[in-house]
Each structure stands twice: as C-alpha cells, then as structure tokens.
C-alpha positions in Angstrom: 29.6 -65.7 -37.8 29.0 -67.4 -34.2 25.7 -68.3 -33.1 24.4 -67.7 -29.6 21.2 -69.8 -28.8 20.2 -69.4 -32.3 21.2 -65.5 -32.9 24.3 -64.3 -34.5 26.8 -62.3 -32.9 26.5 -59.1 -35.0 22.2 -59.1 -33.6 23.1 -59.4 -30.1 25.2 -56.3 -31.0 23.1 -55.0 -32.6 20.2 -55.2 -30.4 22.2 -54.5 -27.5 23.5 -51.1 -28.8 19.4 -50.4 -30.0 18.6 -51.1 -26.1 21.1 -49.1 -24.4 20.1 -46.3 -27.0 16.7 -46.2 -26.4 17.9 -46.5 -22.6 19.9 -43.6 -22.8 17.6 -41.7 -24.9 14.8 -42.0 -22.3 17.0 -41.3 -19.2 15.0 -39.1 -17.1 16.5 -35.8 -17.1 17.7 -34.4 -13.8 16.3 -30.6 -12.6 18.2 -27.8 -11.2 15.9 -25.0 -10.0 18.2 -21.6 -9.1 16.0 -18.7 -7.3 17.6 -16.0 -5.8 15.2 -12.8 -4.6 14.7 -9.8 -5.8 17.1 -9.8 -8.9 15.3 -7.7 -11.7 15.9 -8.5 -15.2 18.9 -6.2 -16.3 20.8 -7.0 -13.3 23.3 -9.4 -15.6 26.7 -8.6 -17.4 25.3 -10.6 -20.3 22.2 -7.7 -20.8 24.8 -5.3 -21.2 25.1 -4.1 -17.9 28.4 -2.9 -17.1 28.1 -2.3 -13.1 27.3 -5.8 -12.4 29.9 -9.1 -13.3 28.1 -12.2 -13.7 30.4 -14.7 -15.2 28.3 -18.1 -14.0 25.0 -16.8 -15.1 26.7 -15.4 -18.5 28.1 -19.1 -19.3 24.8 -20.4 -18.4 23.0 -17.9 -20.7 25.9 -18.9 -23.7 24.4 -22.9 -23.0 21.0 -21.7 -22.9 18.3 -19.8 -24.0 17.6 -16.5 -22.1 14.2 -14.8 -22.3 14.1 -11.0 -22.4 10.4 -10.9 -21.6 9.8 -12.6 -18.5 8.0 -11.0 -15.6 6.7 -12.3 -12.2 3.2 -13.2 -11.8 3.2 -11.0 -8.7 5.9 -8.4 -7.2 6.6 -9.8 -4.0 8.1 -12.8 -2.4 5.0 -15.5 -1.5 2.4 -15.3 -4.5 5.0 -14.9 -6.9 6.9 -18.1 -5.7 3.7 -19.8 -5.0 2.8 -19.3 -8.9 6.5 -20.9 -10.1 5.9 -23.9 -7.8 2.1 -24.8 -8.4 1.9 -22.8 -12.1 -1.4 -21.2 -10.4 -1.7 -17.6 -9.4 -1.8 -17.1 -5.9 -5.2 -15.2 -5.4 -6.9 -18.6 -7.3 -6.0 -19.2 -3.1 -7.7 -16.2 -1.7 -3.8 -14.3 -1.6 -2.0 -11.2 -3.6 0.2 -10.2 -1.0 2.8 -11.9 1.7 1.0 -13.8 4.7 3.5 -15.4 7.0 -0.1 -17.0 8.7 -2.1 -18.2 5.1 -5.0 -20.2 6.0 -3.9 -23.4 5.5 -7.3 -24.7 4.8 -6.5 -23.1 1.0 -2.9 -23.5 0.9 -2.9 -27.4 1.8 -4.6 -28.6 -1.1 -3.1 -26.5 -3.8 0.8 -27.2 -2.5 0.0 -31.3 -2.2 -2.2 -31.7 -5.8 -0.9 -28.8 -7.6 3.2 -28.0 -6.4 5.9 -29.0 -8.6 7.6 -31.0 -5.8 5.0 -33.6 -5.6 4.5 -34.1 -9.5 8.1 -34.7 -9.6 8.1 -37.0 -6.5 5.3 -39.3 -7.6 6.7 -39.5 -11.2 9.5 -41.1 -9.4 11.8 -38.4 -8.7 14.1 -37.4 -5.9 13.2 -34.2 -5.0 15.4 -31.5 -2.9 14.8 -28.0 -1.5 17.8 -26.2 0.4 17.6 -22.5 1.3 14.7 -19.9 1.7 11.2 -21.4 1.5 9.6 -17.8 0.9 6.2 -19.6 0.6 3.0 -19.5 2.6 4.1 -22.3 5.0 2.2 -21.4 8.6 1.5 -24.8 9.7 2.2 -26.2 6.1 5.8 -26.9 6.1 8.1 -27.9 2.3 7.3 -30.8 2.3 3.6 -30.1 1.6 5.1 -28.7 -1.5 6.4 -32.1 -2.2 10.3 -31.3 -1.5 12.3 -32.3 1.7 14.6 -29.4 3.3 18.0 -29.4 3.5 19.2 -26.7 5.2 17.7 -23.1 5.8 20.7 -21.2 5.9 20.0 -19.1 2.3 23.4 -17.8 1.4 25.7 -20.4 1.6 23.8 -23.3 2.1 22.2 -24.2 -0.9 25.8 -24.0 -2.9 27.4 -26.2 -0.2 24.5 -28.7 -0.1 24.8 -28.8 -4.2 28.1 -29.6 -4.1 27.9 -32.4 -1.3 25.0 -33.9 -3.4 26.4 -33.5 -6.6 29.4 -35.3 -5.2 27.7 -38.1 -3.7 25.4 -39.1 -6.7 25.5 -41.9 -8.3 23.6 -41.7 -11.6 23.4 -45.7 -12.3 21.6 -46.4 -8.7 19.7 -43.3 -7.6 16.6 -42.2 -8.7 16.5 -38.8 -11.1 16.5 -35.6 -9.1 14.3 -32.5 -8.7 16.9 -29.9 -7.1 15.5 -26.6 -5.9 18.0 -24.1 -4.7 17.0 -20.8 -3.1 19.4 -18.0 -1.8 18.2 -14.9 -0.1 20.1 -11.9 -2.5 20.1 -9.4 -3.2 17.0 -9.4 -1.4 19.3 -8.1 2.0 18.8 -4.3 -0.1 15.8 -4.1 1.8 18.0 -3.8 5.3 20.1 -1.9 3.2 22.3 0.2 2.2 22.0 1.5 6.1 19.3 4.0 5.8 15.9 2.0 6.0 14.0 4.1 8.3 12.1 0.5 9.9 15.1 -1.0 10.8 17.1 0.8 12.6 19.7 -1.1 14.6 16.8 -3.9 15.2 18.7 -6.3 12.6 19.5 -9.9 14.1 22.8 -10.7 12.4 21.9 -13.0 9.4 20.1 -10.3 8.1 23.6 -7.7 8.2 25.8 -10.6 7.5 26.3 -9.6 3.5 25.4 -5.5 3.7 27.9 -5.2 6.7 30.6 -6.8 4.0 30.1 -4.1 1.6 30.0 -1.4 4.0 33.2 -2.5 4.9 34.4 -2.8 1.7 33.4 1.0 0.8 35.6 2.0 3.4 38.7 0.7 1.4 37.7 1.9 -1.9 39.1 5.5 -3.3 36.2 7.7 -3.7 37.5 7.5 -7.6 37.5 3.9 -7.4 33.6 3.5 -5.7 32.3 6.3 -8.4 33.2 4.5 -11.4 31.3 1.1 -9.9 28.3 3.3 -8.7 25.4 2.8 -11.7 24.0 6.2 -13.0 21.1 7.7 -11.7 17.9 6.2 -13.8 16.3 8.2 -16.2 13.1 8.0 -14.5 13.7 9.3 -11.2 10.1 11.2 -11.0 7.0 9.2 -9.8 4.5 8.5 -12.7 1.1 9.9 -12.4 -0.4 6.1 -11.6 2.0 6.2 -9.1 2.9 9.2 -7.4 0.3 8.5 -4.3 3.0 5.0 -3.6 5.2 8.3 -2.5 2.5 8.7 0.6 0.8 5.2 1.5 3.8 2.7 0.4 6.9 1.3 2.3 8.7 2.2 -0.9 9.7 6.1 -0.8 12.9 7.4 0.5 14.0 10.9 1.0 17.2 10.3 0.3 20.3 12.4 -0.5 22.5 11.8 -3.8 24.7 9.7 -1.9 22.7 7.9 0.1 20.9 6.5 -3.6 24.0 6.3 -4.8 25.1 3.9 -2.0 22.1 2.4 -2.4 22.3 1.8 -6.1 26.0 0.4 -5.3 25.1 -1.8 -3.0 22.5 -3.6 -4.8 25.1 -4.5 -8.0 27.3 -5.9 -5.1 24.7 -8.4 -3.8 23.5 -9.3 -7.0 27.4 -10.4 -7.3 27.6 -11.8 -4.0 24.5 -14.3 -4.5 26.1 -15.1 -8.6 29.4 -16.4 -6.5 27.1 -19.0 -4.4 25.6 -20.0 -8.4 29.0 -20.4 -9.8 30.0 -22.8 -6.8 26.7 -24.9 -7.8 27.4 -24.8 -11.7 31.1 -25.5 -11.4 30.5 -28.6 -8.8 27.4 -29.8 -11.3 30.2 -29.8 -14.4 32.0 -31.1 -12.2 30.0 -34.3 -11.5 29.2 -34.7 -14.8 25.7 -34.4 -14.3 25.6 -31.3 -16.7 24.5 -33.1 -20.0 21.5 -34.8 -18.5 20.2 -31.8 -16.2 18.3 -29.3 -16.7 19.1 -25.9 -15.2 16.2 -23.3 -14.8 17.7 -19.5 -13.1 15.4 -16.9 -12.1 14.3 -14.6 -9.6 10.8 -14.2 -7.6 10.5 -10.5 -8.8 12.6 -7.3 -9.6 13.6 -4.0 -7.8 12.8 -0.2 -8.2 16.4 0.6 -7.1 15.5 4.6 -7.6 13.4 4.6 -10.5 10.5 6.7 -9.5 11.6 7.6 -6.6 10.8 3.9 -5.1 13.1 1.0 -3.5 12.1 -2.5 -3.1 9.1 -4.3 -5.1 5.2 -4.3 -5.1 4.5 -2.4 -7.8 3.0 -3.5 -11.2 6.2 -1.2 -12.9 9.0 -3.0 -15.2 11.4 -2.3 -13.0 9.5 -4.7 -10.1 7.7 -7.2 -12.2 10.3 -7.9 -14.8 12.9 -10.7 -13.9 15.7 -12.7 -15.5 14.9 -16.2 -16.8 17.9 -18.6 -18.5 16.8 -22.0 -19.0 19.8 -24.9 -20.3 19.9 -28.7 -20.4 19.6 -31.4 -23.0 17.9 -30.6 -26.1 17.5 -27.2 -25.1 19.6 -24.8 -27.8 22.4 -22.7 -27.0 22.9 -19.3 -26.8 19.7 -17.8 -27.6 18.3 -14.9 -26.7 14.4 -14.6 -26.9 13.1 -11.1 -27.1 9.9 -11.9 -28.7 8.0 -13.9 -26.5 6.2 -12.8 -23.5 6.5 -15.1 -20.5 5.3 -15.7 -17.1 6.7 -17.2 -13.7 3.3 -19.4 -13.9 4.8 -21.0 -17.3 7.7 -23.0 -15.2 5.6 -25.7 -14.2 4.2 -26.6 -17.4 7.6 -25.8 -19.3 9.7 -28.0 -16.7 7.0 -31.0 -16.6 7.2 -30.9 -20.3 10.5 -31.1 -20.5 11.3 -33.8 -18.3 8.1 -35.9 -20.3 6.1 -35.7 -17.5 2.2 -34.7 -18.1 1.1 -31.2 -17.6 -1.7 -31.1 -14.7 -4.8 -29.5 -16.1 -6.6 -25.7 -16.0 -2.9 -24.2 -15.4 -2.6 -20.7 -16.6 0.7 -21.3 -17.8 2.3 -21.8 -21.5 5.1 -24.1 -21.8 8.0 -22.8 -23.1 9.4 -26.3 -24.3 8.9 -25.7 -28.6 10.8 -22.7 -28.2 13.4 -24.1 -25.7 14.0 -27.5 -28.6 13.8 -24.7 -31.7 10.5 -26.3 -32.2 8.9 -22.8 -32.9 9.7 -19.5 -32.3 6.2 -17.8 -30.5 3.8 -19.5 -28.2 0.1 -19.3 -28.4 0.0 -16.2 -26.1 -0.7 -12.4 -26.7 -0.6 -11.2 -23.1 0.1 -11.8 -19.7 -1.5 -11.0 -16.6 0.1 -9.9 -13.7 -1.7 -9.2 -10.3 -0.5 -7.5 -6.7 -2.4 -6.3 -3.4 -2.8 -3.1 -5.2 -4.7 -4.6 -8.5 -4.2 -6.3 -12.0 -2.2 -6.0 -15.0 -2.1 -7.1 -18.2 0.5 -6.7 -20.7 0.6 -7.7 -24.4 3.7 -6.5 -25.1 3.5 -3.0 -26.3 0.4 -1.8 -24.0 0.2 -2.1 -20.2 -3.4 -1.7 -18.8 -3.9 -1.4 -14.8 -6.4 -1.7 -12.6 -5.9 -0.2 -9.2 -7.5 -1.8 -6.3 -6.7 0.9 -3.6 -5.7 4.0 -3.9 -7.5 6.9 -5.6 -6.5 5.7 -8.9 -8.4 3.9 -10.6 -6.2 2.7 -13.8 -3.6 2.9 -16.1 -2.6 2.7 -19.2 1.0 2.4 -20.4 2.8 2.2 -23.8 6.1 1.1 -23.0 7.5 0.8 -26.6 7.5 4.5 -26.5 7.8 4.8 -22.7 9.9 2.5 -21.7 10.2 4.3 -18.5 6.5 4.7 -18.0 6.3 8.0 -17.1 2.9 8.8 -18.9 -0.4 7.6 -18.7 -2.5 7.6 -21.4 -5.8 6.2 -20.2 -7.5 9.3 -20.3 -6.3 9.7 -23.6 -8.6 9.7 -26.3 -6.2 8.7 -28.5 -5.8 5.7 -26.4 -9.6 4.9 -26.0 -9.8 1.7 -28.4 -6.8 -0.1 -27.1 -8.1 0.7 -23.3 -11.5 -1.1 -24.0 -9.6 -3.9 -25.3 -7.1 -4.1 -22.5 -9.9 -4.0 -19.9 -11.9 -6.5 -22.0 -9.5 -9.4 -22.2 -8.3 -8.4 -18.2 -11.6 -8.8 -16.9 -12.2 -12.0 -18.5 -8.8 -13.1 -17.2 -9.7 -12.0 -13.8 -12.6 -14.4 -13.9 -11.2 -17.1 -15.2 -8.6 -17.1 -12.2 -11.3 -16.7 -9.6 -13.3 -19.2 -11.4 -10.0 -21.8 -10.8 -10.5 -21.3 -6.9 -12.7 -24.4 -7.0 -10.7 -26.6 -9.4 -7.4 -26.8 -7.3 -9.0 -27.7 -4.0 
C-alpha cells in the first residue's frame, strides 16, 4: 500500500468516506411549509372523497404520513395561523378572533422571540414567505415573523416563486431553507358561489378572479354532467341545539334554495382543486430540483368549512366540520404512506414537530406536542389525551370521543358532544345525566387548560 505523510491510502479512504458520511448525514434539512385556507379535512381524493381530485396532495400523502385527527387551534384565519407559526395560542396575546389592527404592543414580542421564521433564521436558515400573510400584521409586517416576502399575489405566486427558487438553488453554496407558501383557496367560497348577501357586486377583481372561472365553467356543463360532480347534501343539515342561535347572530346562515347549496357545495370542490393545481406545480418543480430527499414538506390548512352542514357556510364554529383540517407531513426519515387515525393533533404542534425535525431545540412553555416519534416510526401515540381548541365564541376541548364546550356569548352556556356516536353532532348531552361524570371531567381538565394559557401571557413577552 502507498503512504501519504505517514497514512496509508485505504485510511485516507477510509476516513474520507467517514467524513463525507457524517457530512451528509447532518445536512440540515430544507422546509417546505404549504397552507392554503379554509380546506377542511375530508376535502382530499385520498380520504375517499369522490367529488374532489387531488393527485399532488395524494402522492404526497403515499410519501408521507397523513394524520386523520388534526384540528385548528382556532376556526378562523389570524389565531389559527398565529398558533402554527409561534406554536402558542393566540389569546396567550389578548386575541380569539381576526384583528386586521392587533395591538402591536402584544403581537411584536411573541412574532420576534416566539415565530418559526426567526428560530429558523438564527439557526442559520434562509427563510422565505410568498403569498397570503393572514396574520395580525398592523404595523408588524413578515418579517417580524422572521420570513422576508416574496410576492403577495396568493394564487399563483407562491407556485411560481417555488419554481424560480427551486430552480436557482444551489445546495453546495446556499444556506438551508425555511420555505413558507401560502395560497388563498378555497377560501374565495366566502365571495362565493354568487349569493353572499355582504357582497354584492362590491368585489375588487382578485377576489372574483377564481369563482368567476367556475361560474363560467357551469355554463358549459350538461345539467347531467354538473349533477354527478355536485357532493350530496350532508346528513346534518339541521342546526344542533348548541348551535341553532349561530342561525340568528352569525355571518354563517343562508336561506338558500336546493340549488343555490348545491352550487355552493360545487363550487367549493372546484377551488379546493384549483388551489391542489398551484401544489402540484410546487411539488413537481421541487422533484424536479432534486431537493426532494433532503426537504421536508409540511401541507395543511388554517381551518375547515361548514359547506351546508347545519345549515352554516364558512368557519368560526368549534364543529368538526370548521375545526378539523388536513395535515400530510413527508421528508427524510419521515415513513411513507401512513395514515394516523389514532393520534389527536393540533396546529400549535407544528413548531415543535418542525424544530424537532430539522435538530433544532424546541423553545420552552409551548403548548404543542411534537409529532417527530411518530413521523420516524419511533412510537405510535404521543403523551396527549386532549386538545384544546378556543374561538371568540368560547373553548373546547376534545379527547377524542367527548367534546365539551364552553360558550362565551350567546345564551348557551355549554356543550357536550360524543362524536363516536355522533359524528354529526346533532345532540347534546350536557344536560344528560347520563353524561354527568364525563362533563365534570371535561370542564375540569378545560379550565385548568384555560389557565395555563392565560398564565403563558407573561412568558412570551
């Protein structure tokens, strides 16, 4: 064997192949945050739903692991995006609803120390946001949050600033990325299928662009040929007893006719469609990089939709239909084509799930669980037994069989739901006696939560 300065050949080989192992091994990965709005979970082909096609987000599920049980930690846009970026809930800020004016005196500190963006930027990371902020900005602006903007436009935009980036990346010189896509649909429902009684014919053009498409497209479609795309009618139509004031005081209540919640139901599965196209652009260009194997890929969605299920359209309400939402999470080590129905997860677990993934430590006092043992195969349950969820109208929490509310407006004052009999939650059973043990337990472990979270106000400033 030759000797080099005293070390044979084979060693140098050997050690060089050790070194550019250990180097590859502890590449950091690369992260690819997909949001669209207002996609509720079943609103996938790869759930079994036959009215939507969802190719890109089926392929990602097949190299991923999808979670059944995932729900928002609040119903509507802000908090509930606010909690996926910082991993806190949004009232530990003083907010439960949408404020397009926060007080930035309680937003500032918790998007700089606590948001996802800046964790990720000072562990060394290049981090990216293109499309709808959705957060409480005012006079805070992204890159408080720790990400700088790329482009507003929220329906194209992000796919085409993927693909320019993808393109342009060079792996051996640039420093890992933190990418954080975030398209509008099939949020444009809300303007609608036509017949929202707020908006009528006040809708600047961005906000038409894709409905205006569809309504277009109806007019070429056989009435045979619409029918068999339109979704049936769901099987809980009637408001629930918690509920059936929301028909009153909320934004949510149509009086509709057949068609017009047909339309409605229609259009919804056509925008969920239209926003999957912009996905598979980003997916197809990040295979196309070859980028895939070292990045992680996170899709959800901010919260669900009633789409005609007790009586309501849009979100808000602590009901399955608004809280539940899809989450598929793929990328190195993570296994393939799973599909977890037992765990109960939370948008506030994405911080600590992500940050644990990538190696990077998991801030303190979040209320999140990360979601990494069962992303590796590690384990199969995380050390949770419920989740809370809260809104401007009160508190949830959920262990899994048993949802206990508590209303903060409204004459009612709680609820109590047991959805592995109800699925539909159409009856309340807190004033059932039957139901009197679990209720004290329910409200027990909710109030304690509820003070906990307040109690985290002073922490994250």
């Amino acid at each position: 064997m030759i000797k080099v300065a005293g070390i044979l050949l084979c060693e140098v080989s050997v050690l060089f192949l050790t070194s550019y192992t250990q180097a590859k091994e502890y590449k950091k990965p690369n992260i690819l945050f997909i949001m669209t709005d207002q996609q509720r979970y079943d609103m996938l082909s790869c759930v079994g739903n036959h009215y939507v096609n969802t190719p890109s987000l089926d392929r990602l599920a097949n190299n991923g692991v999808r979670f059944e049980r995932n729900y928002c930690a609040n119903p509507v846009s802000m908090p509930s995006r606010f909690a996926m970026v910082t991993g806190r809930f949004a009232s530990e800020i003083g907010y439960t609803n949408n404020s397009t004016q926060p007080d930035t005196l309680a937003v500032l500190p918790a998007a700089r120390k606590n948001s996802i963006g800046n964790i990720f930027r000072n562990a060394g990371y290049k981090t990216l946001y293109s499309g709808y902020a959705g957060f409480y900005c005012g006079k805070t602006n992204i890159e408080d949050y720790g990400f700088t903007q790329n482009g507003t436009d929220y329906n194209a935009g992000p796919a085409n600033f993927a693909k320019k980036f993808f393109m342009n990346y060079n792996p051996k010189a640039d420093e890992p990325f933190f990418l954080y896509l975030s398209f509008m649909n099939p949020h444009d429902i809300c303007y609608g299928a036509g017949f929202d009684p707020r908006f009528p014919n006040k809708l600047r053009p961005h906000q038409i662009a894709a409905t205006q498409k569809y309504i277009e497209l109806r007019k070429t479609l056989s009435d045979e040929e619409y029918h068999s795309q339109v979704p049936p009618v769901p099987g809980n139509t009637e408001p629930n007893g918690a509920y059936a004031e929301i028909k009153e005081i909320g934004s949510g209540s149509r009086n509709w006719t057949e068609e017009q919640w047909a339309f409605y139901r229609w259009m919804y599965c056509r925008l969920v469609e239209d926003v999957e196209q912009q996905i598979g652009r980003v997916l197809a260009a990040l295979e196309e990089s070859g980028l895939a194997d070292n990045t992680i890929v996170v899709f959800t969605s901010d919260h669900g939709e009633m789409n005609q299920s007790h009586g309501l359209v849009f979100k808000s309400q602590l009901l399955e239909e608004a809280t539940r939402t899809p989450l598929i999470i793929s990328g190195p080590k993570v296994k393939k084509n799973i599909v977890d129905s037992i765990n109960l997860t939370c948008g506030i677990d994405l911080v600590p799930t992500i940050c644990d993934l990538a190696g990077i430590p998991i801030p303190e006092n979040l209320s999140g669980k990360s979601l990494k043992p069962i992303l590796t195969g590690e384990a199969n349950k995380i050390d949770r037994d419920y989740i809370i969820i809260e809104s401007s109208s009160g508190y949830q929490i959920n262990d899994g069989r048993y949802k206990y509310t508590t209303f903060t407006r409204g004459n009612k004052k709680e609820s109590l739901m047991d959805i592995s009999i109800d699925p539909g939650e159409m009856s309340d059973k807190s004033a059932d006696s039957a139901y009197a043990t679990t209720k004290r337990r329910l409200q027990h472990l909710l109030m304690k939560d509820i003070k906990r979270i307040t109690e985290n106000i002073s922490v994250i400033k």
